[in-house]
C-alpha positions in Angstrom: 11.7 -28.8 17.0 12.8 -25.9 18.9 11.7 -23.3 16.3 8.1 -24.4 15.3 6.3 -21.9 17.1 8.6 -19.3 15.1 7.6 -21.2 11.8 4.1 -21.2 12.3 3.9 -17.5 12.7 6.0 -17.2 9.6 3.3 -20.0 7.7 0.7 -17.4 9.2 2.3 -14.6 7.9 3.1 -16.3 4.5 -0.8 -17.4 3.8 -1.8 -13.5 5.1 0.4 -12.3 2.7 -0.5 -14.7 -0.5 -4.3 -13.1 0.5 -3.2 -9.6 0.4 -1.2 -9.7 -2.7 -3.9 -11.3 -4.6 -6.0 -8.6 -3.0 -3.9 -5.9 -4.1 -4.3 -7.8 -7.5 -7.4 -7.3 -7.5 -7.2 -3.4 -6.8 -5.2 -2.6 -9.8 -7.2 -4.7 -11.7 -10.1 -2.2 -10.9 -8.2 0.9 -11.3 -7.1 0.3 -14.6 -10.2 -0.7 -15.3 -11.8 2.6 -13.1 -14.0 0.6 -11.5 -14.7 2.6 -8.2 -17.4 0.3 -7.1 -14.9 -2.6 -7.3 -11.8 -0.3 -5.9 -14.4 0.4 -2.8 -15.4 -2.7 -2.1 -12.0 -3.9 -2.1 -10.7 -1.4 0.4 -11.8 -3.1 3.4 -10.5 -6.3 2.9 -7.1 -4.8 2.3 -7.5 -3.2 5.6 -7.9 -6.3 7.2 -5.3 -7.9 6.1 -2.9 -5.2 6.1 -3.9 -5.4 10.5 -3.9 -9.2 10.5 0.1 -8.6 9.0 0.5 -5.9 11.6 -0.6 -8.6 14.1 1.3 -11.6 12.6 4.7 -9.5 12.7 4.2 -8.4 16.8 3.7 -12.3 17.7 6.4 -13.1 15.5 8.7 -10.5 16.9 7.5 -11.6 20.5 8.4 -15.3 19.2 11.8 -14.7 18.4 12.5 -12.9 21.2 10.9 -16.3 23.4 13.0 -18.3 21.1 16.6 -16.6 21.5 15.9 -16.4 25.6 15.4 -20.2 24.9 18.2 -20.5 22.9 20.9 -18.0 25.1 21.2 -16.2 21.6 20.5 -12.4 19.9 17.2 -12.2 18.9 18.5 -12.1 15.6 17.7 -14.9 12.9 20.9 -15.4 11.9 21.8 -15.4 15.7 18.8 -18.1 16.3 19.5 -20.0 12.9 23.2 -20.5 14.2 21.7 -22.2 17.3 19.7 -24.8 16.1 20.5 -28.4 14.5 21.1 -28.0 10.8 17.9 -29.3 9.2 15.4 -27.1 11.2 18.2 -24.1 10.5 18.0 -25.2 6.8 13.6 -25.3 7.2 13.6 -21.6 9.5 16.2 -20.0 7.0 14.5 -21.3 3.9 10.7 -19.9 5.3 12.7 -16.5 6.4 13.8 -16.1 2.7 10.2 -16.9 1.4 9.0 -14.5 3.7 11.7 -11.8 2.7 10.6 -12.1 -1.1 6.6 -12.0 -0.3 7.1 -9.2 1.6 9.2 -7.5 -1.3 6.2 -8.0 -3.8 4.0 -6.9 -1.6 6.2 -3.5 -1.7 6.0 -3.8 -4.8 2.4 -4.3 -5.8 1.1 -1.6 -2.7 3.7 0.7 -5.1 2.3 -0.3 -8.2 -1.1 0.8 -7.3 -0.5 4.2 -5.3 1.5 4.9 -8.8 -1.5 4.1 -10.7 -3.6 6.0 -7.7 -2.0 9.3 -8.3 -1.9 8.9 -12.0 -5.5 8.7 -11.9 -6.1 11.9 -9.4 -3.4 13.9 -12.4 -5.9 13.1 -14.5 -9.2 13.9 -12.7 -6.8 17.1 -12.2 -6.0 18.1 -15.4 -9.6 17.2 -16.7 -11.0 20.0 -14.0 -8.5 22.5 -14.7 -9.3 21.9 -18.6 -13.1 22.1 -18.0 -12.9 24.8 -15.6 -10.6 26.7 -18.0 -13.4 26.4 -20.7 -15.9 28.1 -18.6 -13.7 30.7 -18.1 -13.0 31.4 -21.5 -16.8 30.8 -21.9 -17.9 33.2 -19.3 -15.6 36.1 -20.9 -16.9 35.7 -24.6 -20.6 36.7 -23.1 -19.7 38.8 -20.8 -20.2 43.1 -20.9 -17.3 45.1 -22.4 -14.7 45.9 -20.2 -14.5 49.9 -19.7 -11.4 51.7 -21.0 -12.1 54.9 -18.0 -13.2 54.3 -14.7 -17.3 54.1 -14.4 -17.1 57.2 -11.5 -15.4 59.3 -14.4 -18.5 58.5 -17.1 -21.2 59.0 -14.4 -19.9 62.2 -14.0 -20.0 63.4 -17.5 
């Protein structure tokens, strides 16, 4: 099988992926909840996996490119997929596709939770400008009279 060292990266990838999503799970599960101990302690493992994708995707990349010198092709899946015998084309275009959709929900849930993110900080926002609004109001209710002439004028007279 010309391809497996391409597949395993893509299994790699695919497993990573599974992790992170469940991770990112996890993290709007907490900020719906406003758990900032949970969203905190989450954080670092997102990191991680989010470099261990980063990662994945450079030794895939290099793979491909190994794989379409190999081949005389593009390094192009389509190119690559082209190339080989028609069940491991069949296997390498079925994992791309997988990989394709995992990476759209993973779009999807890292969009998911900045939305719920910012909708949180418009919140804390609001809640400061309401509270800080109060004081003002506050502060003026006990504060001295203002002075209809200038206080230089009344020290005079």
């Amino acid at each position: 099988m010309k391809s497996r060292d391409l597949q395993r990266h893509y299994w790699d990838w695919l497993s990573t992926g599974e992790r992170l999503l469940r991770s990112l799970s996890e993290q709007a599960l907490a900020l719906t909840r406003r758990d900032i101990g949970r969203v905190e302690l989450l954080q670092p493992e997102l990191d991680r996996l989010a470099a261990r994708m980063s990662e994945i995707d450079k030794t895939a990349a290099e793979a491909t490119k190994k794989l379409a010198g190999a081949l005389g092709t593009e390094p192009k899946l389509r190119s690559i997929v082209a190339s080989l015998k028609e069940s491991e084309a069949q296997q390498l275009n079925a994992l791309a596709e997988r990989v394709r959709v995992v990476a759209q929900n993973l779009e999807n849930s890292a969009a998911h939770n900045r939305r719920l993110m910012t909708s949180e900080l418009e919140y804390i926002s609001g809640t400061v400008a309401l509270i800080s609004q109060a004081v003002r109001d506050e502060q003026r209710e006990y504060a001295p009279p203002a002075m209809d002439t200038p206080v230089l004028v009344n020290q005079v007279a």
